[in-house]
N, C-alpha and C positions, 0 to 999 in steps of 0.2 A: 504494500500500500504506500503510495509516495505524499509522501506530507506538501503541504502549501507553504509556500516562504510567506513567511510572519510581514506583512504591507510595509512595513517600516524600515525594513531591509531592500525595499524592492530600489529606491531613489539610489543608495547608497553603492547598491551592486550595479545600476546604471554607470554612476562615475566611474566607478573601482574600473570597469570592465571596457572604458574609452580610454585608459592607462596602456600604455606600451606599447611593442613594435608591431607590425604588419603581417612577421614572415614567419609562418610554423614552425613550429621546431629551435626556434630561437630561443638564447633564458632569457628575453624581455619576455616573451609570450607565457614561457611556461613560470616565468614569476610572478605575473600575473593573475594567471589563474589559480596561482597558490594562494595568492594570499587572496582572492575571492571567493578561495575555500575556505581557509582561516575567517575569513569575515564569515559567511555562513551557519562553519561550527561553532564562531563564540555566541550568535544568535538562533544557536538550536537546530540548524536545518543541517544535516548532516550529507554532504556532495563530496565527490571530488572532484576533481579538474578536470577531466576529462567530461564526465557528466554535467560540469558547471559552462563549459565551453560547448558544450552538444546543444542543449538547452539554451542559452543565447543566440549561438546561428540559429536555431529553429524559431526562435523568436522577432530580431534581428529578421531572418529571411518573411516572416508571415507579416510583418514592421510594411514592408518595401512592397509587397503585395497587395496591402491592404490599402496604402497611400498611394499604390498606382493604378486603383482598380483594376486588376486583375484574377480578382477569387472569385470572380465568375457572380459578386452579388449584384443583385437589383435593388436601385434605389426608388423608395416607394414618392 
């Protein structure tokens, strides 16, 4: 069962997560995601980095969809 990040973290993990470089596999990227992990565990929601980074591109990606009308809705 995957828990809800606590609303109050949601702003903070936005900044955290405009932090560092570009390019996979770099330690800006992968320091990044660490300590948006650390942010995370000390407010309860337990990720890792990989999972924390999955989860914003899926995010991130549905962001850029939704502001380009592309998901296929109709507006009434």
């Amino acid at each position: 069962m995957a828990s809800m990040m606590p609303t109050k973290c949601k702003g903070s993990l936005i900044n955290l997560a405009r932090i560092g470089g570009l390019e996979l596999g770099s330690t800006r990227v992968e320091a990044k995601w660490n300590s948006i992990t650390s942010y995370c565990k000390r407010q309860g929601v337990n990720r890792g980095p990989i999972q924390c980074h999955k989860r914003w591109s899926n995010l991130a990606g549905d962001f850029k969809k939704i502001k380009s009308g592309s998901l296929g809705l109709k507006k009434k």
